[in-house]
C-alpha positions as CSV (number, residue, x, y, z in Angstrom):
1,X,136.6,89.3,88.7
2,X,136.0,85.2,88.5
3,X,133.3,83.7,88.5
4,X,132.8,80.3,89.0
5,X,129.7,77.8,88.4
6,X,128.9,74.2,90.5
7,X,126.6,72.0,88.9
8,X,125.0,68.5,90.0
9,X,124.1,66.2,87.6
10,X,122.1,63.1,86.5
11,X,121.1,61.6,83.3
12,X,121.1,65.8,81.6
13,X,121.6,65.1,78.3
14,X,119.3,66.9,76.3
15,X,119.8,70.0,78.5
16,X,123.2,69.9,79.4
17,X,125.4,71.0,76.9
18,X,123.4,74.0,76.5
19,X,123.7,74.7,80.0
20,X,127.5,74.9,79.8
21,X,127.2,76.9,76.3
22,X,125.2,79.3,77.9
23,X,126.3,80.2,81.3
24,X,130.3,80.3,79.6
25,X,128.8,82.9,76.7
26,X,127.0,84.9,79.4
27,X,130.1,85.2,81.9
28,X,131.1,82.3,84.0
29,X,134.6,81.8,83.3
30,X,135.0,78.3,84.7
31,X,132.6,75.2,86.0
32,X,132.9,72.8,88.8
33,X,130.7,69.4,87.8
34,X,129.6,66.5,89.8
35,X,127.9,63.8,87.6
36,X,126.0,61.4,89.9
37,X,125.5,57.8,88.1
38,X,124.8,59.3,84.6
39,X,124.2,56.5,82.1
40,X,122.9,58.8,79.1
41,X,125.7,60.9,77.7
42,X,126.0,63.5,80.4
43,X,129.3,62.3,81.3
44,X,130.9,62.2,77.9
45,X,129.7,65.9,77.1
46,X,131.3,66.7,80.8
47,X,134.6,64.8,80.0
48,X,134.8,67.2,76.5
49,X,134.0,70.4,78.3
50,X,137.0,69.1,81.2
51,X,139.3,68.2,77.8
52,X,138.9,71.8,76.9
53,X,140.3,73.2,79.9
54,X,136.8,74.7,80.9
55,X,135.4,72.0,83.8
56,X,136.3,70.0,86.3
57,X,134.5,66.8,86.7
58,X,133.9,64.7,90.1
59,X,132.0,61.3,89.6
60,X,130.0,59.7,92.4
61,X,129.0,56.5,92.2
62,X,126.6,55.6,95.1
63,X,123.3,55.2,95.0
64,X,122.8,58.6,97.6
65,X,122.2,62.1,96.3
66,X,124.6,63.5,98.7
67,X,123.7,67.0,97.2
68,X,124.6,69.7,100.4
69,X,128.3,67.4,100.6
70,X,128.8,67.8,97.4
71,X,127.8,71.3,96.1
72,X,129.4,72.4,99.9
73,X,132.6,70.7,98.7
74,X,132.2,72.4,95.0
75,X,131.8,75.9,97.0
76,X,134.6,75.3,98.8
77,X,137.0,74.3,96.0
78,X,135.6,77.2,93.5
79,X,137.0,79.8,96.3
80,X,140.2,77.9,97.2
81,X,141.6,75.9,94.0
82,X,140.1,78.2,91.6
83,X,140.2,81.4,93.0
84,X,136.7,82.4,92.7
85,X,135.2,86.0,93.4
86,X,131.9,84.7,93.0
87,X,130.1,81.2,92.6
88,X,127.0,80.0,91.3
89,X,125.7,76.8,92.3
90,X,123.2,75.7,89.8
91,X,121.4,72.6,88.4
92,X,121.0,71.3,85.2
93,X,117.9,72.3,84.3
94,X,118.5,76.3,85.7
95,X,119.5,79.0,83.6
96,X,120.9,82.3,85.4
97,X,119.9,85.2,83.4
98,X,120.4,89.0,85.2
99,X,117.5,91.1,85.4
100,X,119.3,93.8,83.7
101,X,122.9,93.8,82.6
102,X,125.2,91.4,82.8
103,X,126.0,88.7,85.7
104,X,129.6,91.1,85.7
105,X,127.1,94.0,86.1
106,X,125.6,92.5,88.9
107,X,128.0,91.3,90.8
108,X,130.8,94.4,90.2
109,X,127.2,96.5,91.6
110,X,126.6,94.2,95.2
111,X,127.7,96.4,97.8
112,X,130.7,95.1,99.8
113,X,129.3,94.3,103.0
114,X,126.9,91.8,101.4
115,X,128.2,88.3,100.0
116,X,125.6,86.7,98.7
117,X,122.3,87.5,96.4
118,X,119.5,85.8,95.6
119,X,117.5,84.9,91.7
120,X,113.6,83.7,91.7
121,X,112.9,80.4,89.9
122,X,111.1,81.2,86.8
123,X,109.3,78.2,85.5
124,X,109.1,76.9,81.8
125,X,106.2,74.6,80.7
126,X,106.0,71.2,79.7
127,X,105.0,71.5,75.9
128,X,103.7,68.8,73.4
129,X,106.9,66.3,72.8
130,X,108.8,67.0,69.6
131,X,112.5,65.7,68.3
132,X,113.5,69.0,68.8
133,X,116.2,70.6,71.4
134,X,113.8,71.7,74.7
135,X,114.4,75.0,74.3
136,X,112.4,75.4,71.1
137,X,109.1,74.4,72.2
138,X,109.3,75.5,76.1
139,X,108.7,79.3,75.7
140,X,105.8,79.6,78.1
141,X,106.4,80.5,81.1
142,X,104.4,79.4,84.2
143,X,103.4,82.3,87.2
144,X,104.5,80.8,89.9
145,X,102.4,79.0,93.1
146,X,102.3,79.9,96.7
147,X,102.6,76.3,97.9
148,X,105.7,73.8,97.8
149,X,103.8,70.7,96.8
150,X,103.9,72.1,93.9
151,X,106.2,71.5,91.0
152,X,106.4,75.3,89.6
153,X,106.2,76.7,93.6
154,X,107.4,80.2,94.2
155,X,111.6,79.9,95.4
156,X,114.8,81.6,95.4
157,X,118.3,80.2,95.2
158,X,121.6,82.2,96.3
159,X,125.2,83.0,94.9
160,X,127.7,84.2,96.9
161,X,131.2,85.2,96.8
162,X,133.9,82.6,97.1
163,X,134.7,81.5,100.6
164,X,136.7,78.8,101.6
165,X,134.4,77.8,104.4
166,X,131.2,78.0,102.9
167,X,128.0,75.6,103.2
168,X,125.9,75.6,101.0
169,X,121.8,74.5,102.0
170,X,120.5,72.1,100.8
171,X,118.6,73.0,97.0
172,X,121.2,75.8,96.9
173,X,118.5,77.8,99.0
174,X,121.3,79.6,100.9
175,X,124.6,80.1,101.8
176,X,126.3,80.4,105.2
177,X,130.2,81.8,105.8
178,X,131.9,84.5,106.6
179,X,130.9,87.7,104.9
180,X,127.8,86.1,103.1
181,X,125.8,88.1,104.6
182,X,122.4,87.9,102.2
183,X,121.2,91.1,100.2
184,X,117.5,90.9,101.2
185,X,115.8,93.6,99.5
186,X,117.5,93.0,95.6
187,X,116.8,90.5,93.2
188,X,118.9,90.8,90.7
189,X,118.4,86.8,88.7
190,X,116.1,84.9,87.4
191,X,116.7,81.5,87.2
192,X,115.0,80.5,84.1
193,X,113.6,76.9,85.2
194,X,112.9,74.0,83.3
195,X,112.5,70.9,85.5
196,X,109.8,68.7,83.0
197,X,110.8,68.7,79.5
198,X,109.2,65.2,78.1
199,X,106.8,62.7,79.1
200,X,110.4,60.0,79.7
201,X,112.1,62.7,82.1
202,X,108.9,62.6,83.9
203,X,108.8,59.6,84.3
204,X,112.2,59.1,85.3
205,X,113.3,62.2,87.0
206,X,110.9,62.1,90.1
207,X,110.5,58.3,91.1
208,X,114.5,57.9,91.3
209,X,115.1,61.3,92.2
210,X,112.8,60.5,95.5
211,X,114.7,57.0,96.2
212,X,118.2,58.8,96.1
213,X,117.2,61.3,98.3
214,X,115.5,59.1,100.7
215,X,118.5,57.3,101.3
216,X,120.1,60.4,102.8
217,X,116.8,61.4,104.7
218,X,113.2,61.5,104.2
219,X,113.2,65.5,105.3
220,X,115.6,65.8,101.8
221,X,112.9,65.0,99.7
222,X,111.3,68.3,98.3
223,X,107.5,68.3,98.9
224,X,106.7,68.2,95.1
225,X,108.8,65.5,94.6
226,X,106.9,63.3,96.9
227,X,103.9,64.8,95.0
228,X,104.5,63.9,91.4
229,X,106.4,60.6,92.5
230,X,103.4,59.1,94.3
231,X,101.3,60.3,91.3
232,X,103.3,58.8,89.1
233,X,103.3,56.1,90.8
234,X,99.3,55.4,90.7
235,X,98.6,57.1,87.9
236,X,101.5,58.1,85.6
237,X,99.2,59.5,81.8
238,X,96.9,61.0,84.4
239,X,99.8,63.4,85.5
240,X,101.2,64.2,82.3
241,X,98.3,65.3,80.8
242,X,98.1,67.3,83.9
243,X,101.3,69.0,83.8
244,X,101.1,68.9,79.7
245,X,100.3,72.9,78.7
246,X,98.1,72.0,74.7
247,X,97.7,75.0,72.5
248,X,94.0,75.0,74.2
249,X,95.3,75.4,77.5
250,X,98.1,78.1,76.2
251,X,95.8,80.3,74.6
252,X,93.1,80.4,77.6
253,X,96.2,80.7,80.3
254,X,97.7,83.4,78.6
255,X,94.4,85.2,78.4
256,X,94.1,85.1,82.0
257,X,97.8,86.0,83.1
258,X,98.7,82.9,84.0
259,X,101.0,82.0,81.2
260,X,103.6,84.3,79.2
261,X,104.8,83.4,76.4
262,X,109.0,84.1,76.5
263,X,111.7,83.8,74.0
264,X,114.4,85.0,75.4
265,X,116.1,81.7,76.0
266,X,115.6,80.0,72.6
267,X,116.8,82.9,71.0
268,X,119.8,83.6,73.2
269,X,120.5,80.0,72.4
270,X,120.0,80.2,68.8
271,X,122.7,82.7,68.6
272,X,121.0,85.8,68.9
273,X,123.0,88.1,71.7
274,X,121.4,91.1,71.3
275,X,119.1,92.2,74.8
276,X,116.8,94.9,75.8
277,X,116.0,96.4,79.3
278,X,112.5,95.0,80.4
279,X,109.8,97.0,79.7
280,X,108.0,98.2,82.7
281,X,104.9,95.3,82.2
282,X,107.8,92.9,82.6
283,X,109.2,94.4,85.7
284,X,105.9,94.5,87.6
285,X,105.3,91.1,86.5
286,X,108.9,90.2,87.8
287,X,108.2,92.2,90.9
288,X,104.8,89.8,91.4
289,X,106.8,87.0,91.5
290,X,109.3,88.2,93.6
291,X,106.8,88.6,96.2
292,X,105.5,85.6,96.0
293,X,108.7,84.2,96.9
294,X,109.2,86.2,100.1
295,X,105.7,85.4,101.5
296,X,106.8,81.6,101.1
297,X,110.0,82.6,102.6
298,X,108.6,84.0,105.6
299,X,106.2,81.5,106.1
300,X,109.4,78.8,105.7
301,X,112.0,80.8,107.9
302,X,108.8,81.6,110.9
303,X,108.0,77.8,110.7
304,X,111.5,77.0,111.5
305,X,112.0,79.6,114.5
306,X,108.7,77.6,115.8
307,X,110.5,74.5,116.0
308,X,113.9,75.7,117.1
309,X,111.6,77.6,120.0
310,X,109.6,74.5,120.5
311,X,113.2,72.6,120.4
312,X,114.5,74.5,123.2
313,X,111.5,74.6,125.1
314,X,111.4,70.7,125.2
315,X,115.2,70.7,125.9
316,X,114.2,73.4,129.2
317,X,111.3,70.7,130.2
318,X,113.7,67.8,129.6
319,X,116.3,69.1,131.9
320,X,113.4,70.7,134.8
321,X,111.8,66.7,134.9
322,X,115.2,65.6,136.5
């Protein structure tokens, strides 16, 4: 079995190389990069992962995030180029990590007429700024929120076995192509999450992330993005200090359920590969989340039947006015 992994980056310095380090140590056997404008080091750590035989880099230099066209063409050249059996089209700041087992376990266990599987964001705090690597302070863990405005809303994202003429959705969401048919009812990842790390990649993740986006189309632009860029924009500490989880805040969250405290990350990454199955607390809480995500899926996926009803309908109308 291969397994391949796509990634899209910008400015992913300080998260980057552990990124790579982890995902090679837990399985992926090779990784397809596209490093949009990077200006920070990302590029140079890419270029010594690619002089190591382990990655193969694309560079865009426009000022578009082009992210469908290029994790699509990623896909594509994962199943045909490198032979992939399955790929895993990730971001920077997402960390796959199976349920149980292994990511061989889980895919040598997805049934054959099924091609692609889904893993539940799991969000990481933003924590107190330190000089430290992020994933020694951010071990709290955020339940997530039933609404897309916000940044740590409920979501899945999908691998899938390679396939020439895959495309990929846009936020790696989904995956359409032959035999990809989606495994509904099993969740086998979660995609350990950490998309605001400092009070700088705050400030600069959101306002160009927006701008890039808009320039391929307004209806790109995730719905917390247009959140926290607009706040940042009127009132940059003010957010922060929103989004900033103290000690205060930690020890009255995680009283009530709302936080978790969660390790497993800093110490994978500090070197320590032992594992355990989850208890049974941790699966029901796993099993929350997971719902979560499906009622936001199925209010998404009825919203768009809506329009593509409402679509038709005004196409019928169009055609019975002439």
């Amino acid at each position: 079995m291969k397994i391949l992994m796509t990634i899209t980056v910008r400015n992913e310095a300080d998260i980057i190389e552990e990124n790579l380090r982890y995902h090679l140590g837990a399985g992926v056997d090779f990784i397809i990069a596209t490093d949009h404008r990077s200006e920070d080091g990302t590029t140079e750590i890419l270029e010594r992962y690619e002089g190591d035989g382990l990655l193969h880099l694309t560079r865009e230099t426009g000022e578009a995030f082009l992210q469908t066209e290029w994790v699509t063409r990623m896909a594509r050249l994962a199943a045909t180029r490198f032979g992939a059996d399955w790929v895993i089209n990730t971001d920077a700041d997402e960390f796959w990590w199976p349920h149980r087992g292994t990511l061989r376990d889980v895919f040598a266990a997805a049934p054959p007429g099924y091609g692609a599987l889904r893993g539940i964001w799991r969000h990481f705090v933003l924590r107190p700024d330190d000089d430290g690597p992020f994933y020694e302070r951010m071990i709290v863990r955020r339940a997530p929120a039933n609404d897309p405005a916000d940044p740590y809303c409920a979501n899945a994202k999908v691998v899938h076995r390679g396939e020439p003429n895959v495309c990929v959705s846009h936020g790696n969401h989904d995956a359409v192509g032959k035999g990809l048919a989606l495994l509904r009812e099993w969740v086998p990842f979660e995609v350990l999450h950490f998309p605001i790390r400092t009070r700088e990649h705050l400030l600069n993740k959101y306002v160009a992330g927006r701008t890039s986006r808009l320039l391929v189309g307004p209806e790109l632009v995730p719905a917390h993005f247009e959140r926290l860029a607009e706040s940042l924009q009127s009132e940059p500490e003010s957010l922060y200090r929103e989004l900033l989880v103290d000690d205060a805040a930690l020890e009255r969250d995680c009283a009530s359920g709302v936080l978790t405290v969660d390790r497993r990350l800093r110490d994978q990454l500090r070197g320590d590969t032992s594992r355990s199955d989850p208890s049974t607390a941790e699966d029901v809480a796993f099993a929350e989340e997971i719902d979560v995500m499906l009622t936001m899926d199925s209010a998404v996926r009825l919203e768009e039947r809506v329009d593509a009803f409402e679509n038709r309908l005004a196409a019928v109308e169009s055609k019975g006015g002439r």
